[in-house]
Backbone as ProteinMPNN parsed JSONL, in Angstrom:
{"seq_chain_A": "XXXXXXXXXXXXXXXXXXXXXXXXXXXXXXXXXXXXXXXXXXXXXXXXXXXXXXXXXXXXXXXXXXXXXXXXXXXXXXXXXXXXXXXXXXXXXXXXXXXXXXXXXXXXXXXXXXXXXXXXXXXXXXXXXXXXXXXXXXXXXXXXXXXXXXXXXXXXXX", "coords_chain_A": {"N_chain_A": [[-17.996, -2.314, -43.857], [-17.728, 0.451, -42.236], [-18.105, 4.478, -43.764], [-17.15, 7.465, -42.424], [-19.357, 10.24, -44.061], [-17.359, 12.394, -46.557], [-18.97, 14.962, -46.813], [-20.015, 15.462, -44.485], [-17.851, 15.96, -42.94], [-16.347, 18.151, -43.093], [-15.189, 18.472, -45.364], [-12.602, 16.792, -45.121], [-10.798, 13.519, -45.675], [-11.969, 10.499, -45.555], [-12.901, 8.167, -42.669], [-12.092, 5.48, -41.494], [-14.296, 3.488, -39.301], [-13.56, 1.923, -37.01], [-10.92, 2.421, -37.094], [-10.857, 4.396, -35.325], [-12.33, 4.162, -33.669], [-10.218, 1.959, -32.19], [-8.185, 3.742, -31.802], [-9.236, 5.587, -30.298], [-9.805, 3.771, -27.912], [-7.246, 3.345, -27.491], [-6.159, 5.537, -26.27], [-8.146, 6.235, -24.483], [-7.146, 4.204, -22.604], [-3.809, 4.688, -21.966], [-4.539, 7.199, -20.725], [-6.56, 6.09, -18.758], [-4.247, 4.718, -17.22], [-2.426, 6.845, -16.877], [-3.793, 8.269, -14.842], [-4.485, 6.385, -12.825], [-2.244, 5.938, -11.941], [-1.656, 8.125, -10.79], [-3.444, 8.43, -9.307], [-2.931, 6.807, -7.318], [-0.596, 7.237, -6.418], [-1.511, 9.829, -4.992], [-3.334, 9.16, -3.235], [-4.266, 6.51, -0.471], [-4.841, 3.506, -0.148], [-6.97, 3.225, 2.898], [-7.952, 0.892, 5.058], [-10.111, -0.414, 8.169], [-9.277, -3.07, 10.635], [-10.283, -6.077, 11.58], [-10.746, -7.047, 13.46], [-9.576, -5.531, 15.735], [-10.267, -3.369, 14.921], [-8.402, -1.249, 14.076], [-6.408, 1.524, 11.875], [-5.138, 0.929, 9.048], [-3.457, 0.212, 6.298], [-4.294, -1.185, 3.089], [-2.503, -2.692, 0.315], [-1.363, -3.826, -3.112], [-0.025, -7.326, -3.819], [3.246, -8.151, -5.358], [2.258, -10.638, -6.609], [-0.526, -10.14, -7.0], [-2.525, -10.408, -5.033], [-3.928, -9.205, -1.865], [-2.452, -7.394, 1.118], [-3.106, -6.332, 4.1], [-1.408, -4.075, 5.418], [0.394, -2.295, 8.266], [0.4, 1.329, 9.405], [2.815, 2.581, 10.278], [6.736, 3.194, 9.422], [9.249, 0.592, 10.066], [12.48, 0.097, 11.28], [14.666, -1.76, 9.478], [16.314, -3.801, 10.122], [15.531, -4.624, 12.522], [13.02, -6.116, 12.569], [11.813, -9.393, 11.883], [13.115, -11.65, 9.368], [11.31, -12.821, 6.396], [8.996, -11.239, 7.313], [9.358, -8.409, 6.745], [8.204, -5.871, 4.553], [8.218, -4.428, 1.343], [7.176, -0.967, -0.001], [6.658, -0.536, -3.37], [6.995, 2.808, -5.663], [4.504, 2.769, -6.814], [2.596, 1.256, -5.12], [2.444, -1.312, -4.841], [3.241, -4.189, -2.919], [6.167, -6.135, -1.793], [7.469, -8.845, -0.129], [10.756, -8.587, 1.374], [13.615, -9.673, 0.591], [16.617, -11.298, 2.732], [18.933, -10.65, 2.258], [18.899, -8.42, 0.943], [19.808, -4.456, 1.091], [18.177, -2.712, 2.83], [16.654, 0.513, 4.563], [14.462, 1.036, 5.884], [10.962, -0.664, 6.75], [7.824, -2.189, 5.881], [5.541, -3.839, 8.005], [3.086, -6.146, 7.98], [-0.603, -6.04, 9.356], [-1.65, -8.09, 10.501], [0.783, -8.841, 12.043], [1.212, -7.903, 14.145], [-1.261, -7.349, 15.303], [-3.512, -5.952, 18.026], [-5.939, -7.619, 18.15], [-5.362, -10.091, 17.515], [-3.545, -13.038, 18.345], [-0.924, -12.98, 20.234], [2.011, -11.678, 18.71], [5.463, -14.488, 18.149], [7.929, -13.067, 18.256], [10.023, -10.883, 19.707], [10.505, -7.991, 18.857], [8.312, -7.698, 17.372], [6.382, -8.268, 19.3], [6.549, -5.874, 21.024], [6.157, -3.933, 18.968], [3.284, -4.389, 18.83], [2.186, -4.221, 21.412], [2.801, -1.058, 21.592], [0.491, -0.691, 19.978], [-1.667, -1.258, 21.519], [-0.806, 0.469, 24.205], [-0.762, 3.121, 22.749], [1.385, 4.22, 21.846], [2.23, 4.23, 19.511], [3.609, 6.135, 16.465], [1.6, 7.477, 14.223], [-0.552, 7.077, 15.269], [-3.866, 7.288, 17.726], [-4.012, 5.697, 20.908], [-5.675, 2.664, 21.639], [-7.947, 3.035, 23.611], [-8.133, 6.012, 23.66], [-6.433, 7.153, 25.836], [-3.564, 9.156, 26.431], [-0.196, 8.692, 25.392], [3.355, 8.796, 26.19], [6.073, 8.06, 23.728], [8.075, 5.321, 24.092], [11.096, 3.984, 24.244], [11.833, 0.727, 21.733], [12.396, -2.551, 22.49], [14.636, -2.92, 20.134], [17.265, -1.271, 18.955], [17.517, 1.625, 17.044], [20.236, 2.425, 16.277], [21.671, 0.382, 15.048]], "CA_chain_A": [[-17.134, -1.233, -43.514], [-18.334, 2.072, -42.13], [-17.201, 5.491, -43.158], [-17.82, 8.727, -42.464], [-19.433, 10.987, -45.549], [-16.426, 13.422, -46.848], [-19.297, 16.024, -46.886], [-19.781, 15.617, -43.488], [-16.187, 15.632, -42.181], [-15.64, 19.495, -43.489], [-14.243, 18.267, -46.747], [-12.08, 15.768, -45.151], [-10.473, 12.559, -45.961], [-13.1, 9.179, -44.62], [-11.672, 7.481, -41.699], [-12.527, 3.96, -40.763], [-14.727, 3.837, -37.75], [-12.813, 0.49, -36.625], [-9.82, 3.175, -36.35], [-11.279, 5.624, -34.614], [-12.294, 2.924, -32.015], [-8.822, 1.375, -32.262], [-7.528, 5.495, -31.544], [-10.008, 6.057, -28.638], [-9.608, 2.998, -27.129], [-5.916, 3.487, -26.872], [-6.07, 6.932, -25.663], [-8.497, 5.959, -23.009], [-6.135, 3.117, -21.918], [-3.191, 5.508, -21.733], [-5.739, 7.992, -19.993], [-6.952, 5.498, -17.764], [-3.253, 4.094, -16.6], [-2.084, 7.54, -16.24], [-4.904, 8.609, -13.554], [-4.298, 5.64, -11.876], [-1.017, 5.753, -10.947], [-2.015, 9.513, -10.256], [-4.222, 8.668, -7.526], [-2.044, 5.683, -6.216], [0.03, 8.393, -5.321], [-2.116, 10.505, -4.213], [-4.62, 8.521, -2.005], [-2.654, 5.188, 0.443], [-6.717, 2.73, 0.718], [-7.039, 2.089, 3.967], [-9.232, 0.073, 5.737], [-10.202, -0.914, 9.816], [-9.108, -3.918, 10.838], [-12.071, -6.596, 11.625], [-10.249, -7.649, 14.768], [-9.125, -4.509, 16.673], [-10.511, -1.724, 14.431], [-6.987, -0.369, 14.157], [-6.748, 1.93, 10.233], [-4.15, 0.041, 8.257], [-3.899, 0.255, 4.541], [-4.312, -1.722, 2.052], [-1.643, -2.314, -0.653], [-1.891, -4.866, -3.464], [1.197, -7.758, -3.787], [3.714, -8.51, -6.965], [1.619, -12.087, -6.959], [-1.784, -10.22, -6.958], [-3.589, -10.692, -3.931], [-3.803, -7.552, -1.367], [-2.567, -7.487, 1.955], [-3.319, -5.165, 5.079], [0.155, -2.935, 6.537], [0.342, -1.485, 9.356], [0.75, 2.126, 8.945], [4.366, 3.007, 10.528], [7.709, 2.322, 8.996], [9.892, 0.071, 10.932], [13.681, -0.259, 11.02], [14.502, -3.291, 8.561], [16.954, -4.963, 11.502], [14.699, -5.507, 13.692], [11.885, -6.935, 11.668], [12.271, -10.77, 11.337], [12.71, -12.065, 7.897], [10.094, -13.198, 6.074], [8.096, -10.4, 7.891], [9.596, -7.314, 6.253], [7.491, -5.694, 3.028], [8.667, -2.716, 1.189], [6.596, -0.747, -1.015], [7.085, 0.774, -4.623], [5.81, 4.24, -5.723], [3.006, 2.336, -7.177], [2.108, 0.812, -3.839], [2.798, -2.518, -4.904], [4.245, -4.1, -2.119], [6.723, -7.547, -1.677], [8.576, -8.808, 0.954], [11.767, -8.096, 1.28], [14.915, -10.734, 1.318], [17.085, -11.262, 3.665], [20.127, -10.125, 1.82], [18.809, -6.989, 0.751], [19.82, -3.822, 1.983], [16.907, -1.882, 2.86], [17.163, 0.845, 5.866], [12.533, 0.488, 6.303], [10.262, -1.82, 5.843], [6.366, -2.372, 6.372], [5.14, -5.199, 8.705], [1.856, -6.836, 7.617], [-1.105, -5.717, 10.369], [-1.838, -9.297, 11.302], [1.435, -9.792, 12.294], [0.576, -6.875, 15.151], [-2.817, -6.863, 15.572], [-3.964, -6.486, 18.622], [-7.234, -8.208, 18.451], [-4.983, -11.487, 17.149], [-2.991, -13.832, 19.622], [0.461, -12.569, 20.243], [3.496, -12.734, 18.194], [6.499, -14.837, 19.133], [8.657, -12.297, 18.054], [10.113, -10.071, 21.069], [10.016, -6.492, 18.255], [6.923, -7.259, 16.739], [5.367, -7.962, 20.548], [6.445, -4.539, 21.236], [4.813, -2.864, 18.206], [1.585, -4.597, 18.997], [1.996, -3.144, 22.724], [2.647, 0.243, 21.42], [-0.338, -0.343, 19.326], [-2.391, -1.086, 22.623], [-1.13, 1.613, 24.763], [-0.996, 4.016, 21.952], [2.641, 4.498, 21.98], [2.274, 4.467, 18.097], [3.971, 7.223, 16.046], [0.713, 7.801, 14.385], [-2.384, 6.382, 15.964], [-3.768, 7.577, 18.941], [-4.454, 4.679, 21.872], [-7.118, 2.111, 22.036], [-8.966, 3.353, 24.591], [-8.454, 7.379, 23.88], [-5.556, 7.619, 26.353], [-2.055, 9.632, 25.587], [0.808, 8.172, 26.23], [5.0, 9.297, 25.15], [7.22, 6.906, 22.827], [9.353, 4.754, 24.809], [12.016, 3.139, 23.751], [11.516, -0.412, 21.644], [13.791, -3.879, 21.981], [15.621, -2.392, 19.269], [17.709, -0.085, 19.247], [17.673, 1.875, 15.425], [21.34, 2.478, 16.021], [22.662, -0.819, 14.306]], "C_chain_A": [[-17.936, 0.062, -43.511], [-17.692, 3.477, -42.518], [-18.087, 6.662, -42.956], [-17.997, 9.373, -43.617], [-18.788, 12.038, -45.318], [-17.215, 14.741, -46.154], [-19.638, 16.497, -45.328], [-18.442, 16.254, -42.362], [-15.781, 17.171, -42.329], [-15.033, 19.148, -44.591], [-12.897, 17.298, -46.658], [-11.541, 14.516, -45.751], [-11.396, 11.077, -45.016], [-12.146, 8.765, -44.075], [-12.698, 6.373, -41.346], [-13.191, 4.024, -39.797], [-13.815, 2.604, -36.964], [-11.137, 1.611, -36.218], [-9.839, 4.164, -35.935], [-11.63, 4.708, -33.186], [-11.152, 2.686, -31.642], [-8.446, 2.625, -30.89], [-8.119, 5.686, -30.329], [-9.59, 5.126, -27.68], [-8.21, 2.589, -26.631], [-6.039, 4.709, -25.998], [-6.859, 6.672, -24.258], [-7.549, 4.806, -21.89], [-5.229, 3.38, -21.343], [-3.735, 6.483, -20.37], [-5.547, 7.754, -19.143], [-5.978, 4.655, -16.846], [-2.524, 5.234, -16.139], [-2.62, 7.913, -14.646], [-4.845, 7.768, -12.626], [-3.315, 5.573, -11.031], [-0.91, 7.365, -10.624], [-2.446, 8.92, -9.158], [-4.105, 7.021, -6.748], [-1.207, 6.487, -5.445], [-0.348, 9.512, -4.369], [-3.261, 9.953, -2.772], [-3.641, 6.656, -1.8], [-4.936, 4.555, 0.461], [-6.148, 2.504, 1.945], [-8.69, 1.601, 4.786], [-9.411, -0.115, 7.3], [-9.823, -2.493, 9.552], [-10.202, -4.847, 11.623], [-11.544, -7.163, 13.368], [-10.034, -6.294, 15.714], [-9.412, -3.051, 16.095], [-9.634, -0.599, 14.238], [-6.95, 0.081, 12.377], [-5.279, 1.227, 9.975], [-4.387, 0.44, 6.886], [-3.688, -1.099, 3.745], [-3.328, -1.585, 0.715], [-1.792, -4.377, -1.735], [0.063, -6.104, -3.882], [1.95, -8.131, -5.018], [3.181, -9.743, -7.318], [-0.302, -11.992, -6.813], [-2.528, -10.339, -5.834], [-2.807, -9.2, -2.879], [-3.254, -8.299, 0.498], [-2.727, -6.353, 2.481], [-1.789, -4.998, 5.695], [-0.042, -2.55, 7.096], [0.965, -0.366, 8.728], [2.145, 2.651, 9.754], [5.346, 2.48, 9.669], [8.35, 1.768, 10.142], [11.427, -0.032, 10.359], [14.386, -1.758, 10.886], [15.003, -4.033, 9.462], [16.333, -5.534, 12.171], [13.245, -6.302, 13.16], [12.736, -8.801, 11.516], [12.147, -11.06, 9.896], [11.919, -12.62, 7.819], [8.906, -12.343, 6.657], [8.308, -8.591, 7.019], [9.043, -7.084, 4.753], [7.799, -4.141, 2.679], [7.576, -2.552, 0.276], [6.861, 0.049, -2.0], [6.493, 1.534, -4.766], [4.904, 3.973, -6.092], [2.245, 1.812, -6.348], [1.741, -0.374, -3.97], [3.603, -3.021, -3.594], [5.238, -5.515, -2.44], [7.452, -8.201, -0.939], [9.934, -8.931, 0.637], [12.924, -9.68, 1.704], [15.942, -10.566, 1.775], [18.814, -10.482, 3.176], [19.938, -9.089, 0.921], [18.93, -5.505, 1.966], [19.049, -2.874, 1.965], [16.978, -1.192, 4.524], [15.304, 0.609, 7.047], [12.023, -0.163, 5.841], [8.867, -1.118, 6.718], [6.343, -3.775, 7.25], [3.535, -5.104, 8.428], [0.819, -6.774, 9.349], [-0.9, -6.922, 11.336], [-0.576, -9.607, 11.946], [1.553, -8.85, 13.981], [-0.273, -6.548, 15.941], [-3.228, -6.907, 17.397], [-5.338, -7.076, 19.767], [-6.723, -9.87, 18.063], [-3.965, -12.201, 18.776], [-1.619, -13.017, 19.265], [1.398, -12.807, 19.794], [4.723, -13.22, 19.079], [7.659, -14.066, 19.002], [9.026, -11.277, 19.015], [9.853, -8.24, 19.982], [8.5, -6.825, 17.696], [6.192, -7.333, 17.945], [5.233, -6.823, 21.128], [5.851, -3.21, 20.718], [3.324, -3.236, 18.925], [1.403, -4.163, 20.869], [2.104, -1.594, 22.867], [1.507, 0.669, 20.839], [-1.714, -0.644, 20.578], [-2.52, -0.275, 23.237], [-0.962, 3.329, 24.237], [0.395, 5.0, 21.814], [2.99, 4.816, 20.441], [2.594, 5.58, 17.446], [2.634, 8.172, 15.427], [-0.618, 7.338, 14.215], [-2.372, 6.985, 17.276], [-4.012, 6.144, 19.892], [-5.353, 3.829, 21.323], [-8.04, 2.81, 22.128], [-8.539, 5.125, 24.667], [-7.311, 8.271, 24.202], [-4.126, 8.513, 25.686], [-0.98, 9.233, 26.495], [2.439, 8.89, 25.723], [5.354, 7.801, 24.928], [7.964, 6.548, 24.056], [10.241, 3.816, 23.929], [11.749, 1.657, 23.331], [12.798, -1.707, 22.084], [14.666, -3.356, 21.554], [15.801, -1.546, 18.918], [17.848, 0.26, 17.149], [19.308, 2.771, 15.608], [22.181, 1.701, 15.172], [23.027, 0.06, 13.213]], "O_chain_A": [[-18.58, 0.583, -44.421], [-16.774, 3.838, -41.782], [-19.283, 6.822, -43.2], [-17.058, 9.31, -44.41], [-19.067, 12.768, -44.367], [-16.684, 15.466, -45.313], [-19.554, 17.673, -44.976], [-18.417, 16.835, -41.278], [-14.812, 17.494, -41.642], [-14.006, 19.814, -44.725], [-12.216, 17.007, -47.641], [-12.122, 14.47, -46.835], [-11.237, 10.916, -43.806], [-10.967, 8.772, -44.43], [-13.872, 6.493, -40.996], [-12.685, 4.844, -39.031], [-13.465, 3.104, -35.894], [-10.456, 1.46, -35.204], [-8.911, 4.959, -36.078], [-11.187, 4.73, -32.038], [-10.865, 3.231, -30.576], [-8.432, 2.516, -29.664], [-7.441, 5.952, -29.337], [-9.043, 5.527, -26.653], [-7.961, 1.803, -25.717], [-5.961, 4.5, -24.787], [-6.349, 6.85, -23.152], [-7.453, 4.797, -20.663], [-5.095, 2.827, -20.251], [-3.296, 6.385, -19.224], [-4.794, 8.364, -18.384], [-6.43, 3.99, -15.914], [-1.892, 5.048, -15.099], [-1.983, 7.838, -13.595], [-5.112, 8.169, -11.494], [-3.314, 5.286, -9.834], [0.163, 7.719, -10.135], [-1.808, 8.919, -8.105], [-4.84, 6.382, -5.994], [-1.07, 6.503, -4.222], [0.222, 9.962, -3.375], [-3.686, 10.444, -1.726], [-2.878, 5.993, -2.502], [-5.91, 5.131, 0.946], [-5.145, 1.826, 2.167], [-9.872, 1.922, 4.909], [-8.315, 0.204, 7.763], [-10.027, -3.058, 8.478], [-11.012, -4.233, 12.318], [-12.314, -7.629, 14.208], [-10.758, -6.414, 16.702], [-9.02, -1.966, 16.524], [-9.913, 0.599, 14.223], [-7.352, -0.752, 11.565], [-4.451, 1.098, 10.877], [-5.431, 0.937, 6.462], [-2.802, -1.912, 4.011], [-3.326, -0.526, 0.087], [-2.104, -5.497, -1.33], [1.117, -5.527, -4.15], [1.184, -8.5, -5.908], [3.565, -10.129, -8.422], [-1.121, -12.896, -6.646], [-3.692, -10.338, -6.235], [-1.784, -8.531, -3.02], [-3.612, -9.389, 0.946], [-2.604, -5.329, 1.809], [-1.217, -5.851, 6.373], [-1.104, -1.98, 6.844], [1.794, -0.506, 7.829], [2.195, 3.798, 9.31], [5.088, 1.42, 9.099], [8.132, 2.306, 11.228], [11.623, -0.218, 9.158], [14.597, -2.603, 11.756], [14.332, -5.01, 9.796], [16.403, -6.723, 12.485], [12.693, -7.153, 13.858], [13.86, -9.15, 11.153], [11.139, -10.729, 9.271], [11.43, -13.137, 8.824], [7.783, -12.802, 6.45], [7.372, -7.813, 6.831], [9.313, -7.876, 3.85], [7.7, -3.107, 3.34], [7.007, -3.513, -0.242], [7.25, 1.2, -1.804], [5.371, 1.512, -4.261], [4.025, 4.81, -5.886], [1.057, 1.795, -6.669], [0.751, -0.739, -3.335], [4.553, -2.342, -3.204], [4.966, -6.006, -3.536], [8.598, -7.992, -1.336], [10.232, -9.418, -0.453], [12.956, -10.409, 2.695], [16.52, -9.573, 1.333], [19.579, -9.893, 3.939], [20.827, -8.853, 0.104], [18.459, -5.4, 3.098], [19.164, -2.065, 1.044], [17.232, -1.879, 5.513], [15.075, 0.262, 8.205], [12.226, -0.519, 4.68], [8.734, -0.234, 7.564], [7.169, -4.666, 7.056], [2.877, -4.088, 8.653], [1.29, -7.296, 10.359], [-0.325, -6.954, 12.424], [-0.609, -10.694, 12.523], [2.084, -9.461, 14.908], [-0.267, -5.803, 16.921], [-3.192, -8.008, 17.948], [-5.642, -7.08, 20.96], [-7.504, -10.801, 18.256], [-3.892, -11.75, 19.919], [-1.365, -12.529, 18.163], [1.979, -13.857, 20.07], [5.057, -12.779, 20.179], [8.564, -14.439, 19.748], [8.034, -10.574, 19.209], [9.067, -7.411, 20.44], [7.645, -5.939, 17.71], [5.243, -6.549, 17.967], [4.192, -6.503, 21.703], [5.398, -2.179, 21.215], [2.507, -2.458, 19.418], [0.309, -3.826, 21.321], [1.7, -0.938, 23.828], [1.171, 1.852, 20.876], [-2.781, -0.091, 20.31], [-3.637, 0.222, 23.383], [-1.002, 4.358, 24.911], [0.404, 6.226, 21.705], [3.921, 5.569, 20.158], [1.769, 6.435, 17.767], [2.453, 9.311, 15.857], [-1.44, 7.272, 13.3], [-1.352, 7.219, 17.924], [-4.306, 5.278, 19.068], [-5.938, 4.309, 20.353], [-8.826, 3.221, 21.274], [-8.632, 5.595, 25.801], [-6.978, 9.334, 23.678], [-3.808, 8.412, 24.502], [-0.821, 9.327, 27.712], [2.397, 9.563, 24.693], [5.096, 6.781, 25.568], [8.387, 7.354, 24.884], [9.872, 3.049, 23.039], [11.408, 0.977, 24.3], [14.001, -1.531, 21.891], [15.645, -3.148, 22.271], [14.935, -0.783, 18.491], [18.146, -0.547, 16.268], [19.411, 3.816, 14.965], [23.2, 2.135, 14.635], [23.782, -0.338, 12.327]]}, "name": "protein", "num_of_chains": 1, "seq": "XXXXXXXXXXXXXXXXXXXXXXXXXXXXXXXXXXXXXXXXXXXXXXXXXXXXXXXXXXXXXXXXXXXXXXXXXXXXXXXXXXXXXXXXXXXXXXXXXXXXXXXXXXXXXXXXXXXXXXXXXXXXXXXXXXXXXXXXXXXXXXXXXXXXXXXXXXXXXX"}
């Protein structure tokens, strides 16, 4: 057992070094979980996509493993189930079930991409054509061009 000498301490009471570790090593833990979910909120990772070089982010899932989002929200109706992912303020994300009422969701890049084969989905074929001719709320084009929003499949009236 280590302590500190009284005469050292300012006339103090000795303290354990084992609880001074203990003490720090909480405080940094605390510390180090505050700051984090500081700059979860503050900074979204994103990454390029290895197929179409399109920025997407990165968010990590309630079962651990990370997937890539496309960065728009979408209106939950028109999303097919099993495709819709919401995310919490921690930027956790999870997909969303079918009997929840949720008014946005995220859609997963791949299910968009378009450097991948085409979905069979008639709204998600339309994102990944807005994400071609740059119809995207915010991305610019592919290829540079500017184009205006047109109207998707689905209508966000339901």
């Amino acid at each position: 057992m280590l302590l500190a000498p009284a005469a050292e301490c300012g006339g103090r009471e000795p303290v354990l070094i084992g609880e001074v570790i203990r003490a720090v090593g909480s405080y940094l833990t605390e510390r180090g979980q505050a700051m984090a979910e500081a700059a979860a909120a503050d900074h979204k990772p994103t990454g390029r996509c290895r197929y179409c070089q399109r920025e997407a982010a990165w968010h990590p899932t309630v079962r651990g493993r990370w997937i890539l989002l496309d960065l728009d929200d979408h209106p939950a109706h028109c999303v097919p189930n099993g495709r819709r992912w919401q995310v919490d303020p921690r930027g956790t994300v999870a997909t969303v079930t079918p009997s929840a009422v949720i008014r946005m969701c995220r859609i997963a890049h791949w299910d968009v991409c378009p450097g991948l084969p085409a979905p069979r989905d008639v709204y998600l074929e339309s994102v990944r054509h807005r994400l071609i001719t740059g119809q995207s709320r915010n991305r610019p084009p592919m290829d540079g061009r500017i184009f205006r929003t047109s109207a998707s499949p689905c209508s966000d009236s339901k």
